[in-house]
N, CA, C and O atoms as a MOPAC input file, in Angstrom:
PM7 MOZYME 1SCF
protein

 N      2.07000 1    15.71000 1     8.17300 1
 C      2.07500 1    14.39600 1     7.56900 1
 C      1.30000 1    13.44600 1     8.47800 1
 O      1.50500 1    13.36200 1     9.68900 1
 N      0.34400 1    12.70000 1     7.76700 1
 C     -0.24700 1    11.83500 1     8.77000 1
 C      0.04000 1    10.27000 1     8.49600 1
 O      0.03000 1     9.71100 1     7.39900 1
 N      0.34600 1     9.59300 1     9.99000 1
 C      0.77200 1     8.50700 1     9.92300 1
 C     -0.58600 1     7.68800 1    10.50000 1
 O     -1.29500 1     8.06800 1    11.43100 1
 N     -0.77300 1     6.36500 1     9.63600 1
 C     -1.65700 1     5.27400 1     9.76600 1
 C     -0.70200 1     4.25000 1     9.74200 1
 O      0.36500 1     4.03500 1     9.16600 1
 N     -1.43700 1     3.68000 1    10.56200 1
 C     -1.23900 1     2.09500 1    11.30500 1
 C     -2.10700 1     1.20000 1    10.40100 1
 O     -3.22500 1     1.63100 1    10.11600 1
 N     -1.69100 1    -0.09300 1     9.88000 1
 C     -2.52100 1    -1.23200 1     9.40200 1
 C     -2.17100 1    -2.45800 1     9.71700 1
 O     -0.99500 1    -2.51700 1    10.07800 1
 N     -2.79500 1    -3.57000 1     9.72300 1
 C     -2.40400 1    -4.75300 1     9.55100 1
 C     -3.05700 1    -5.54600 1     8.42100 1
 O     -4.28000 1    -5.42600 1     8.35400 1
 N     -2.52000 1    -6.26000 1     7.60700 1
 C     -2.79800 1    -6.79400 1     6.19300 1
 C     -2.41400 1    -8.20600 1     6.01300 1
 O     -1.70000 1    -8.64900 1     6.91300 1
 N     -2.67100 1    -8.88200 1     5.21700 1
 C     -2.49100 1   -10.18100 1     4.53300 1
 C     -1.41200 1    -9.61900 1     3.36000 1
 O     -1.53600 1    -8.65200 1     2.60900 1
 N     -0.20500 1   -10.68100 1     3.49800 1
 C      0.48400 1   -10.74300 1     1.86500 1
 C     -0.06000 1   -10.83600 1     0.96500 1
 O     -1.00900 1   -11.36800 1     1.54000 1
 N     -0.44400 1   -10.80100 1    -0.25000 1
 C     -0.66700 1   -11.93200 1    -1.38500 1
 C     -0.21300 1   -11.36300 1    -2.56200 1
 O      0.22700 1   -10.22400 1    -2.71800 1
 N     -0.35200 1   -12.23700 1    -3.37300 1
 C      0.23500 1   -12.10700 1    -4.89800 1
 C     -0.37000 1   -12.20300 1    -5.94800 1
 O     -1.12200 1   -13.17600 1    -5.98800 1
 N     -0.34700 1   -11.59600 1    -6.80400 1
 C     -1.04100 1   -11.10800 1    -8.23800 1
 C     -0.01900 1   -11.90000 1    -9.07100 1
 O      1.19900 1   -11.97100 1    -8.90500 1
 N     -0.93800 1   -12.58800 1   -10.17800 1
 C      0.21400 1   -12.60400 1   -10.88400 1
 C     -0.34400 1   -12.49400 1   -12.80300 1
 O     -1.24800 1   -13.08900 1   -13.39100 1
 N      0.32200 1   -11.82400 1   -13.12700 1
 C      0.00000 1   -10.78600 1   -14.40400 1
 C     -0.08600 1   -12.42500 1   -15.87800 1
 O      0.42400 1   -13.54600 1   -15.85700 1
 N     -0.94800 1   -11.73800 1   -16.88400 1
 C     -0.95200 1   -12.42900 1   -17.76100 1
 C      0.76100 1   -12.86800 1   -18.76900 1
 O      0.94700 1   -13.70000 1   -19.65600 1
 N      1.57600 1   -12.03000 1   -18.21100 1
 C      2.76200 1   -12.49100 1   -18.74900 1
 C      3.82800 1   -13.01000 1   -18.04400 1
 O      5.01300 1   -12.89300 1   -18.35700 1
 N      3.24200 1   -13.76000 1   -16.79100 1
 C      3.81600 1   -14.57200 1   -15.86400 1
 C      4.30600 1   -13.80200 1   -15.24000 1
 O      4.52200 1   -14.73400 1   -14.46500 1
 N      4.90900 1   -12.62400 1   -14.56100 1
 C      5.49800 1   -11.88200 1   -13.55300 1
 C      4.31600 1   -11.87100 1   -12.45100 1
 O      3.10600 1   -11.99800 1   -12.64000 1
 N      5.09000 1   -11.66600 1   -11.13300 1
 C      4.26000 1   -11.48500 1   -10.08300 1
 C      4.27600 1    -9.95600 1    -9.10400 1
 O      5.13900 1    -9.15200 1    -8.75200 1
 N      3.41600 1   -10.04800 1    -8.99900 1
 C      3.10200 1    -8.67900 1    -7.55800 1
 C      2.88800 1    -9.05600 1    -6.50600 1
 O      2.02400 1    -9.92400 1    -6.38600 1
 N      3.56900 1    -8.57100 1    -5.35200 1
 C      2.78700 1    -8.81400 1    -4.22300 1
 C      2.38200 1    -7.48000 1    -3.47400 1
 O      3.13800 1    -6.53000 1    -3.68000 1
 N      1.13100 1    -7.23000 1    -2.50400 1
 C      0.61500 1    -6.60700 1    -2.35000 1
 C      0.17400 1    -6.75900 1    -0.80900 1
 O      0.17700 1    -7.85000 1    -0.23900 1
 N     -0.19800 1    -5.58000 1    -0.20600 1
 C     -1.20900 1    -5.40800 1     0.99200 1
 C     -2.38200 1    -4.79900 1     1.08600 1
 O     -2.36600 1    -3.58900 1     0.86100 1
 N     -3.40100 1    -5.29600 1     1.35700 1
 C     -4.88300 1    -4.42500 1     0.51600 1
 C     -4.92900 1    -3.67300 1     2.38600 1
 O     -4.75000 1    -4.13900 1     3.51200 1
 N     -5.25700 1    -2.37600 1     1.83400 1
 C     -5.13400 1    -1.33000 1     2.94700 1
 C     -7.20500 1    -0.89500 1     3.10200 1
 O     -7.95400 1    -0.31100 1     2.31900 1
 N     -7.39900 1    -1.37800 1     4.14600 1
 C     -8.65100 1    -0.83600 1     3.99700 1
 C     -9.11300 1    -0.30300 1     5.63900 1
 O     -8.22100 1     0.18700 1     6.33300 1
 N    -10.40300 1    -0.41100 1     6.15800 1
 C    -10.64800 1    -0.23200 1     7.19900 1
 C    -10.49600 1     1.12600 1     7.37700 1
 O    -10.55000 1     1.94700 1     6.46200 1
 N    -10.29300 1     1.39400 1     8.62600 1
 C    -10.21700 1     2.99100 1     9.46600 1
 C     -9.05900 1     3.22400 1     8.30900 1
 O     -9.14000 1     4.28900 1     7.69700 1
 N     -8.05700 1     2.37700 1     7.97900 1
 C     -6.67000 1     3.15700 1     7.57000 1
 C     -6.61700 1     3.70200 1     5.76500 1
 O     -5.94000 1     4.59300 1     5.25200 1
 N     -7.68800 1     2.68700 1     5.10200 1
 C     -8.36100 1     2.74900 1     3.53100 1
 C     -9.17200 1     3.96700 1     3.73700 1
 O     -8.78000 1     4.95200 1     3.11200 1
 N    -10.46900 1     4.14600 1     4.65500 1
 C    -10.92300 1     5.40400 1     4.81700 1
 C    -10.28200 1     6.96800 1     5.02300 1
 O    -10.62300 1     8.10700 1     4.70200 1
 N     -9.17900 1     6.35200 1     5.73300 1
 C     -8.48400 1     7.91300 1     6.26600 1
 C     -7.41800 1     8.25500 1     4.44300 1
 O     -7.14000 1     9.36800 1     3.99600 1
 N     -6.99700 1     6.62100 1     3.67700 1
 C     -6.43600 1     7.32900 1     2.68800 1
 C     -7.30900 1     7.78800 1     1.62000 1
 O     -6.94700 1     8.61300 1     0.78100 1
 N     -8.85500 1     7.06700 1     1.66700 1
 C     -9.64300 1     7.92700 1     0.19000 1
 C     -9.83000 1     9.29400 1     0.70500 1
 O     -9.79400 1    10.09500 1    -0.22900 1
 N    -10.10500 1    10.12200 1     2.39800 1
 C     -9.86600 1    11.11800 1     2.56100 1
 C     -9.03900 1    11.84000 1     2.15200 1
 O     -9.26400 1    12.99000 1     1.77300 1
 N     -7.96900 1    11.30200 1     2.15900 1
 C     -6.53100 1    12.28600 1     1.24900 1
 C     -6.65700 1    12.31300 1     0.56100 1
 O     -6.40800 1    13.34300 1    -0.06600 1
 N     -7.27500 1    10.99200 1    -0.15400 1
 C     -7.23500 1    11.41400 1    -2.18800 1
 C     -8.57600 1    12.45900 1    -2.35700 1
 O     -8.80700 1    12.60900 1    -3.55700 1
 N     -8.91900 1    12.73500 1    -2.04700 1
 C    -10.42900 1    13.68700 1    -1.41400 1
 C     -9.95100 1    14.61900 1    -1.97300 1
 O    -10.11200 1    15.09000 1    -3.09900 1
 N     -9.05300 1    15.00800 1    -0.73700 1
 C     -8.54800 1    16.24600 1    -0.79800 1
 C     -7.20700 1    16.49700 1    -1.78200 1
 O     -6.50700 1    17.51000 1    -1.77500 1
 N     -7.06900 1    15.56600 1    -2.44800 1
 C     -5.42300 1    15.45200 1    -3.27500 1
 C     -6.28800 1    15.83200 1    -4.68100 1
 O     -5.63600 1    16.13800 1    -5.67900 1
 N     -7.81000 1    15.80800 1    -4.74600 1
 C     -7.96300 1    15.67700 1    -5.84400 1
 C     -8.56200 1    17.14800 1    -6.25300 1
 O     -8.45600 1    17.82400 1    -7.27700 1
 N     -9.24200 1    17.34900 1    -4.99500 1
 C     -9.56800 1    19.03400 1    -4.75700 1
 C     -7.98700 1    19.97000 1    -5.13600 1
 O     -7.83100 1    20.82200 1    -6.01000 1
 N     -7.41000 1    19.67200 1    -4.56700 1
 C     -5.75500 1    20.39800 1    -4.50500 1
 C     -5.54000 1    20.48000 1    -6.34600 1
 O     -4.83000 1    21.24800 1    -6.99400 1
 N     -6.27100 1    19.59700 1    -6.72200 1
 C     -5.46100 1    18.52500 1    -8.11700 1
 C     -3.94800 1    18.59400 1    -7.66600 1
 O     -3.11700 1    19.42100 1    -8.04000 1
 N     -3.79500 1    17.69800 1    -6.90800 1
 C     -2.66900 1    16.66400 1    -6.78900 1
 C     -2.41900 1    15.72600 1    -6.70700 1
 O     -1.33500 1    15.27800 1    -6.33300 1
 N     -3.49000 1    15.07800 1    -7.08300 1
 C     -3.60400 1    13.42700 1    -6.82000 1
 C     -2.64600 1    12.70400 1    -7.89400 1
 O     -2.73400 1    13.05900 1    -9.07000 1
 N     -1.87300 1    11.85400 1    -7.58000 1
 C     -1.17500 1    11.15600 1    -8.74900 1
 C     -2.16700 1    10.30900 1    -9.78100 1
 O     -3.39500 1    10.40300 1    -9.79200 1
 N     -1.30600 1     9.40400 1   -10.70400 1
 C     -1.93900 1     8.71400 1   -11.73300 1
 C     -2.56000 1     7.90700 1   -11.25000 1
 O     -2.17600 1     7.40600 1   -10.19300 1
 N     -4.01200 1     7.41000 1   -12.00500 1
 C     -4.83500 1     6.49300 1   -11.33000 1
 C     -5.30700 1     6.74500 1   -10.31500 1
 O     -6.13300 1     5.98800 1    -9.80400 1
 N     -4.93100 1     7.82600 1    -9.76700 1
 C     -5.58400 1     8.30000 1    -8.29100 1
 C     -4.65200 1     7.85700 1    -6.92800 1
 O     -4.93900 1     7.89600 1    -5.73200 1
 N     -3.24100 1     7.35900 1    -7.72900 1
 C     -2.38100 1     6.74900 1    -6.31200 1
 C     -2.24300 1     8.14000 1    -5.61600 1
 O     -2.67900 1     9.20900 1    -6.04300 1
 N     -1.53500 1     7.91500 1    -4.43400 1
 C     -0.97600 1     8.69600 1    -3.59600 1
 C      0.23300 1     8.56300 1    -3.38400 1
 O      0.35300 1     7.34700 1    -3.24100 1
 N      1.23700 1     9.02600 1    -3.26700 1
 C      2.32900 1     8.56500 1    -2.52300 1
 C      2.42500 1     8.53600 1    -1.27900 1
 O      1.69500 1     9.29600 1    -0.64300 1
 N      3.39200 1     7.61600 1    -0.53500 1
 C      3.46900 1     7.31100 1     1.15800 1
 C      4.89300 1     6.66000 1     1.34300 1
 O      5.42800 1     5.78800 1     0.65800 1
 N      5.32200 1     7.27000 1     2.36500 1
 C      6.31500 1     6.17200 1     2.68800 1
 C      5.73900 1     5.02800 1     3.88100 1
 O      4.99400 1     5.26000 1     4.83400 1
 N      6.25100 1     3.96200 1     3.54000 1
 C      5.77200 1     2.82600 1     4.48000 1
 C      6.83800 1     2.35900 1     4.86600 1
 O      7.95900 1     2.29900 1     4.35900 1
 N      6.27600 1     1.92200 1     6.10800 1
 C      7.44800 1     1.23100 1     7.08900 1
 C      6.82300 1    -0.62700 1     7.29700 1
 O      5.69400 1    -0.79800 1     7.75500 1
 N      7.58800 1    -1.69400 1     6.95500 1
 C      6.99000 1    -2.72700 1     7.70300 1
 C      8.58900 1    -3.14800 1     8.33600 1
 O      9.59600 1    -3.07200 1     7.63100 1
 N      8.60900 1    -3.52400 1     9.54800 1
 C      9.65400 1    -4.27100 1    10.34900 1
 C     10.65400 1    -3.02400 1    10.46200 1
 O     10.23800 1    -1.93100 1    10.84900 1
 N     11.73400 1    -3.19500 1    10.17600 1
 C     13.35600 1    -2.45200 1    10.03200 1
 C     13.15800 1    -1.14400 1     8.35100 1
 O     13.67400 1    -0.06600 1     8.05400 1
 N     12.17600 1    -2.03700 1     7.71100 1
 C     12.27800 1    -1.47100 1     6.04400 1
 C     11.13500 1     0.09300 1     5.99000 1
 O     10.06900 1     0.38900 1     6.52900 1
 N     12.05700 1     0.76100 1     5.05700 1
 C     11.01400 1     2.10200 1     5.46600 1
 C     11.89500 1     1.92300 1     3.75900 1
 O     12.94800 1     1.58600 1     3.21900 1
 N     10.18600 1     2.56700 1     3.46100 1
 C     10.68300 1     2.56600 1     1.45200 1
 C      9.83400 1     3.72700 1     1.04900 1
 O      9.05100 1     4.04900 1     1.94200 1
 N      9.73900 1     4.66400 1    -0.36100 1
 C      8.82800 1     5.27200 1    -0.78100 1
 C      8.13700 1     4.55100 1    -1.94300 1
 O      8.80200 1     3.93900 1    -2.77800 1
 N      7.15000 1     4.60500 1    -1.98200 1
 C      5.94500 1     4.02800 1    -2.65200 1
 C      4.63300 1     4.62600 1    -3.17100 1
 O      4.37700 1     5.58400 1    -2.44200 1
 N      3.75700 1     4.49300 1    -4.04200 1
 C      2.22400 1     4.68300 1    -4.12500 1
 C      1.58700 1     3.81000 1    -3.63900 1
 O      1.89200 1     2.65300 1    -3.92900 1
 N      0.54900 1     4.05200 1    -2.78700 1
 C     -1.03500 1     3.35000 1    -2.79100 1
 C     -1.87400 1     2.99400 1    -4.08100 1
 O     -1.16900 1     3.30800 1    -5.04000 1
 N     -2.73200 1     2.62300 1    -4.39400 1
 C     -3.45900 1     2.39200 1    -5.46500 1
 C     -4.76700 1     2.16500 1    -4.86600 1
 O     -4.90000 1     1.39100 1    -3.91800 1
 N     -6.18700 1     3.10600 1    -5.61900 1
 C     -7.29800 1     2.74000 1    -5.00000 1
 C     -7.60700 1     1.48600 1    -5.97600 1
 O     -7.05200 1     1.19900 1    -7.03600 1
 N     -8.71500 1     0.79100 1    -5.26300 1
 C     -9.33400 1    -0.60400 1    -5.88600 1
 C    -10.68500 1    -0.53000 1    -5.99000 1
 O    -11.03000 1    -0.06600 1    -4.90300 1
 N    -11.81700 1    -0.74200 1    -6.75800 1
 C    -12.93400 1    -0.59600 1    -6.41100 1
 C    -13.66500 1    -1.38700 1    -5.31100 1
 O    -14.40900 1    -1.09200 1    -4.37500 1
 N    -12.98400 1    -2.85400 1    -5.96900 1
 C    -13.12400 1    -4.01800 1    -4.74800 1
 C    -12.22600 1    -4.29800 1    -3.44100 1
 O    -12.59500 1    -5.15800 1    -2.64100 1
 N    -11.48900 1    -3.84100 1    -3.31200 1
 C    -10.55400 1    -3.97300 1    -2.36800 1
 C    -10.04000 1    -2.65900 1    -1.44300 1
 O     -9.19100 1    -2.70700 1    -0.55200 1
 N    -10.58000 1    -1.80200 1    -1.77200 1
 C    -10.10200 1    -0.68200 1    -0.93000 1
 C     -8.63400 1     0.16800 1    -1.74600 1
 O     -8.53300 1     0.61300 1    -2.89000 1
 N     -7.67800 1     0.14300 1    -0.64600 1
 C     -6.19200 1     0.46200 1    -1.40400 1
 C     -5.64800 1    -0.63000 1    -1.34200 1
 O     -5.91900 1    -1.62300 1    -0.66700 1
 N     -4.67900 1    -0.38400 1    -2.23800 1
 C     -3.27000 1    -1.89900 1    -2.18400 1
 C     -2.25400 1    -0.81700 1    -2.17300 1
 O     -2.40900 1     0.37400 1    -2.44400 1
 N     -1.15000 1    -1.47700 1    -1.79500 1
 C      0.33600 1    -1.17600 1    -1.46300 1
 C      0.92200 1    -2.23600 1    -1.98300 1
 O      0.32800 1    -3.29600 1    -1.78100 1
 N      2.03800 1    -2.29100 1    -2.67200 1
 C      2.93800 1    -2.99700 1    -3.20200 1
 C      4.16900 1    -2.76400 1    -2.48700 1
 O      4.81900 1    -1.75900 1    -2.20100 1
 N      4.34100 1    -4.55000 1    -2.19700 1
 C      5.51300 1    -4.64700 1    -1.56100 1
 C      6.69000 1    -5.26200 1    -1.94800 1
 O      6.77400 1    -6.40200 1    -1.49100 1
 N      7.94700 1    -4.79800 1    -2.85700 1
 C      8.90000 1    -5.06200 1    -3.81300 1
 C      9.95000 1    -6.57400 1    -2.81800 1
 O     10.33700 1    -6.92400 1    -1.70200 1
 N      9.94200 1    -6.90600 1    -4.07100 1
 C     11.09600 1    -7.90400 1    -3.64400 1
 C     12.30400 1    -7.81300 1    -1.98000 1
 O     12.35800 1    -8.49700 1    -0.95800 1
 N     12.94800 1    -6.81700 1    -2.39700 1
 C     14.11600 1    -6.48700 1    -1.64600 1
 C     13.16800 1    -6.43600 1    -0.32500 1
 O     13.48200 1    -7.33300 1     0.45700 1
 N     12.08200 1    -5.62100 1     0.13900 1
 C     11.69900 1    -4.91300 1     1.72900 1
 C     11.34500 1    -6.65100 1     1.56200 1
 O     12.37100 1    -7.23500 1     1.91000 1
 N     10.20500 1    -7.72700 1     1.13300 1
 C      9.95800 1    -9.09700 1     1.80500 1
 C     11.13900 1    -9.61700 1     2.30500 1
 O     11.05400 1    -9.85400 1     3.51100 1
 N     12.13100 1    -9.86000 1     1.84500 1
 C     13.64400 1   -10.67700 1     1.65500 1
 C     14.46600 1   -10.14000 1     2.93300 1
 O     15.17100 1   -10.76300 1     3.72600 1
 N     14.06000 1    -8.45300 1     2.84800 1
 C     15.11800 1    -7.88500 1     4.32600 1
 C     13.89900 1    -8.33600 1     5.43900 1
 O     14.40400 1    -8.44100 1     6.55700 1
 N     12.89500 1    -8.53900 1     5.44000 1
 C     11.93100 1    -8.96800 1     6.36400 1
 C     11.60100 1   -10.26400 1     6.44200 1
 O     10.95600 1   -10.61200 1     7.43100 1
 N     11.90300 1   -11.09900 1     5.59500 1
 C     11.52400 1   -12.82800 1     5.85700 1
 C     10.25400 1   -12.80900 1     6.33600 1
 O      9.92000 1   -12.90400 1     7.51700 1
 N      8.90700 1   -12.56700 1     4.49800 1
 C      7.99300 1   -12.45000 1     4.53500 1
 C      7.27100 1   -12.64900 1     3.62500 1
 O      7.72900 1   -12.01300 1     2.67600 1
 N      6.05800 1   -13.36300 1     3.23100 1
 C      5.95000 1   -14.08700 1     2.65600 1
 C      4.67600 1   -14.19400 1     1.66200 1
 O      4.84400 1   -12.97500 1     1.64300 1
 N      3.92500 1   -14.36400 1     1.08800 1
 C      2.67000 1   -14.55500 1     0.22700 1
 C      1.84900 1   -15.22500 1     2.13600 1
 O      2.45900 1   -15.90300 1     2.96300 1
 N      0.34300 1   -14.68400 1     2.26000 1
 C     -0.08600 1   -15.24100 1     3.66000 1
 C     -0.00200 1   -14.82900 1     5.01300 1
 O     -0.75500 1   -15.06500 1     5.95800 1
 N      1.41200 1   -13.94300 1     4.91700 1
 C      1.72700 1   -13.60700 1     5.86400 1
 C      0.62000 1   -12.08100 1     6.17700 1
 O     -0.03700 1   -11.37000 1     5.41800 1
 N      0.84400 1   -12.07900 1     7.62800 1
 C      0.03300 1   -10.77200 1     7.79500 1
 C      1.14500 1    -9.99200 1     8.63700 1
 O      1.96500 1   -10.29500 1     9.50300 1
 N      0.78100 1    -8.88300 1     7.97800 1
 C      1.90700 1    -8.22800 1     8.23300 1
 C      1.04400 1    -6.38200 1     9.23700 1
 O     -0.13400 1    -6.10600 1     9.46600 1
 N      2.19600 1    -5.68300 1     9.50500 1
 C      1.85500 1    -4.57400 1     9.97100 1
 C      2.95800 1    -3.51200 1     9.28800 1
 O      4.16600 1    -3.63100 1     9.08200 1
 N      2.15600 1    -2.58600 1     9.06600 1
 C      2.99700 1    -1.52100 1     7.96800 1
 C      2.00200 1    -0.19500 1     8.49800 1
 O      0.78700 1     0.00200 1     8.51200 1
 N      3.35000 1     0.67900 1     8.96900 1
 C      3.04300 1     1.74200 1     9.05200 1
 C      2.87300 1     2.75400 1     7.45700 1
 O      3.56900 1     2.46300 1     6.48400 1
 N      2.16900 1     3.57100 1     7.42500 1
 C      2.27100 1     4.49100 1     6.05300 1
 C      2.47600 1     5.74400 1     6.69700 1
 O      2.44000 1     5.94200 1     7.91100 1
 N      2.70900 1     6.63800 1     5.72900 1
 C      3.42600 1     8.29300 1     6.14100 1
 C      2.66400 1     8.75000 1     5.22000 1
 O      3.01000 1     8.08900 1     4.24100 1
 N      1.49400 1     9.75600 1     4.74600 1
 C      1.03300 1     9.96300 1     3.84600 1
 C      1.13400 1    11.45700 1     3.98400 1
 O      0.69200 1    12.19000 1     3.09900 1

């Protein structure tokens, strides 16, 4: 299992039917090392829907399971649910550091 290190900006999406997302766009050394996996996730054919991956991520105390999502413009995003911001007192802006487990 390989673990990447990132540091990211919060921010928030927010959908045509008023709900919101918030997100960490994963790119750099740590976006490169995950389109490598989907590389090879896709060779395997194991790549999930849309081409996510699954990972567990860690930011602060919070360790959750999750998908990545590739972006054309943005690299990957990670979505970060209500409950892990709230146990972390964290925010839309904030930059954060989140380990992934891929």
């Amino acid at each position: 299992m390989e673990h990447l290190l990132h540091t990211g900006t919060l921010w928030r999406w927010t959908g045509g039917n008023g709900g919101s997302w918030h997100f960490i766009t994963i790119d750099g050394e740590a976006g490169d090392a995950l389109s490598g996996t989907a590389l090879m996730r896709r060779l395997e054919k194991s790549i999930g829907g849309f081409g996510s991956l699954k990972v567990r991520a860690r930011i602060g105390d919070s360790t959750f399971a999750t998908s990545v999502f590739p972006s054309k413009e943005l690299g990957w995003i990670l979505p970060v649910k209500a409950s892990v911001r709230k146990a972390e007192g964290i925010g839309e802006g904030d930059t954060i550091e989140v380990t992934l487990a891929v």
